[in-house]
C-alpha positions as CSV (number, residue, x, y, z in Angstrom):
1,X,113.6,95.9,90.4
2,X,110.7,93.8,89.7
3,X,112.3,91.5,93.0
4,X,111.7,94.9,95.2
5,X,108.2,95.8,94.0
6,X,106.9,92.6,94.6
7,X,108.3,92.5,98.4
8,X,106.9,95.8,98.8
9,X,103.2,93.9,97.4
10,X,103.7,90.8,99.6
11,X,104.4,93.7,102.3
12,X,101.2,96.0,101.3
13,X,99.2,93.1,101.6
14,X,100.8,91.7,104.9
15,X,100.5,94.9,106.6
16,X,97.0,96.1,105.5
17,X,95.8,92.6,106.8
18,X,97.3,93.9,110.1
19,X,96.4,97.4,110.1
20,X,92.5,96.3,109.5
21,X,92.4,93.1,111.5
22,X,94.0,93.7,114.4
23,X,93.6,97.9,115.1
24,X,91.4,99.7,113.5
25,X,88.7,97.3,113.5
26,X,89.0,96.7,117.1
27,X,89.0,100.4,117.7
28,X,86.0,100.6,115.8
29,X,84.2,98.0,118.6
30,X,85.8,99.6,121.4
31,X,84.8,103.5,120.3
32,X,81.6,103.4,118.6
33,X,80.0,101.5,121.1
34,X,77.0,100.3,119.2
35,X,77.9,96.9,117.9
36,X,75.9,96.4,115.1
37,X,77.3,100.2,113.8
38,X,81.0,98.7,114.3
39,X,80.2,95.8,112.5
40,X,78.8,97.3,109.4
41,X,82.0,99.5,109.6
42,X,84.1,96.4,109.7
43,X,82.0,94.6,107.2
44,X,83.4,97.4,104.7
45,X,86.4,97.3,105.6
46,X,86.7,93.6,105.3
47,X,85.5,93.9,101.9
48,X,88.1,96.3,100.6
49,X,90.5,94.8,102.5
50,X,89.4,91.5,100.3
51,X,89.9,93.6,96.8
52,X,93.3,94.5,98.1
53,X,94.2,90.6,98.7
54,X,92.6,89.8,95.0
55,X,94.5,92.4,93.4
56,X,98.3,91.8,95.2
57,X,97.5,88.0,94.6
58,X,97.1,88.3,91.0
59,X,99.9,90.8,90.5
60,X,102.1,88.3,92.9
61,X,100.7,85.1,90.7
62,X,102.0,86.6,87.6
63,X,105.9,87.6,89.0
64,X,105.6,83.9,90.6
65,X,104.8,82.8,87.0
66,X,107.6,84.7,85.7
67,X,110.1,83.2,88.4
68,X,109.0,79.9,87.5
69,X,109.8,80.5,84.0
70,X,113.6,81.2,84.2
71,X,113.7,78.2,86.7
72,X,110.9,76.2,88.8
73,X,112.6,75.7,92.3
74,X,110.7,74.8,95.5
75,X,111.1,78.2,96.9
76,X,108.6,79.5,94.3
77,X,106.7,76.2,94.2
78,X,106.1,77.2,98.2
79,X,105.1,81.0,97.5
80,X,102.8,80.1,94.9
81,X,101.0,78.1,97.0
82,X,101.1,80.4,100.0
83,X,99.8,83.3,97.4
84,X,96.9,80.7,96.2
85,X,96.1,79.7,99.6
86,X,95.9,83.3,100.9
87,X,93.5,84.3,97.7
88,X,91.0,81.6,98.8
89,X,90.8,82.5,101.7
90,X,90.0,86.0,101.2
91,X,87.5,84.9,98.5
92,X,85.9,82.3,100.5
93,X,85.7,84.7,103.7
94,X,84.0,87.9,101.3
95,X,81.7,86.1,99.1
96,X,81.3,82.6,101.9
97,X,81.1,83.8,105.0
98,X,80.8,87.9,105.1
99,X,77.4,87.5,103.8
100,X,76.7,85.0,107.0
101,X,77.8,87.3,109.1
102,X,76.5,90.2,107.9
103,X,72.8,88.6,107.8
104,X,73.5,87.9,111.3
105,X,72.8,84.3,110.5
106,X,74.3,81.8,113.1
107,X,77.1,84.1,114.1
108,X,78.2,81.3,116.9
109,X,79.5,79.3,113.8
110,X,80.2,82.1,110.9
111,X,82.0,85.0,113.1
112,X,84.8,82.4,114.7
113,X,85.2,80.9,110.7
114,X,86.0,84.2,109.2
115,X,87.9,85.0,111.9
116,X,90.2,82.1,111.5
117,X,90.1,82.5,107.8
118,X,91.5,85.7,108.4
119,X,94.2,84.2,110.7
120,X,95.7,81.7,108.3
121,X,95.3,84.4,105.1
122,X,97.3,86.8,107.7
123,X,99.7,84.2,108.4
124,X,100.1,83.0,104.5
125,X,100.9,86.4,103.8
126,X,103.7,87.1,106.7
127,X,105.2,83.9,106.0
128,X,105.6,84.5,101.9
129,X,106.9,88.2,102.9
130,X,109.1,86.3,105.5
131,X,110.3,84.2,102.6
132,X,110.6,87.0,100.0
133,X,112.2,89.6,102.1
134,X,115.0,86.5,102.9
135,X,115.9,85.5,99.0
136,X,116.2,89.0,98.4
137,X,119.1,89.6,100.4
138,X,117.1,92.0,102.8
């Protein structure tokens, strides 16, 4: 049970990274069609996105930490580093870089950075659901 709930988080997470990053954000550039409009909408939605990465990470650190108790294999050496990796990232890119971006300081530099941060936390993410949807017989 506890296997299946935290697929479903490592899939919550995963697919809210999606929904935000790569529709409804866009849609918010292409429709509103005042940029600096759209990009206090996304701002917002970056930053709850960010609380829903903090709270799945913790909720997957502490299964992980469970797992590792009844046996400390590679597989969950490798999703609790994909979970700790993803976390920075969204912590680094809401309390690093938002700020930048929303001051509009140097967005040459600061905009492609979050945007890759939110790549590789993306990425971390599909991989450890990849992973987790594989041991559990899915």
């Amino acid at each position: 049970m506890k296997d299946r709930i935290a697929l479903m988080l490592a899939a919550f997470w995963w697919g809210s990274l999606s929904t935000v990053g790569f529709l409804v954000v866009p849609m918010l550039f292409a429709r509103l069609g005042n940029p600096s409009v759209a990009g206090n909408f996304a701002g917002q939605l970056f930053a709850a996105q960010s609380w829903i990465a903090i709270a799945c990470g913790l909720i997957l650190l502490m299964y992980l930490r469970q797992k590792a108790d009844q046996g400390f294999d590679d597989a969950t050496r490798f999703a609790i580093g994909l979970v700790l990796a993803a976390l920075l990232l969204a912590l680094l890119q809401q309390y690093a870089v938002a700020p930048r971006i929303m001051a509009r300081d140097n967005l040459k530099l600061w905009h492609p950075v979050g945007s890759a941060m939110y790549l590789l936390q993306w990425a971390c993410t599909g991989v450890l659901l990849w992973r987790m949807g594989r041991r559990s017989g899915g």
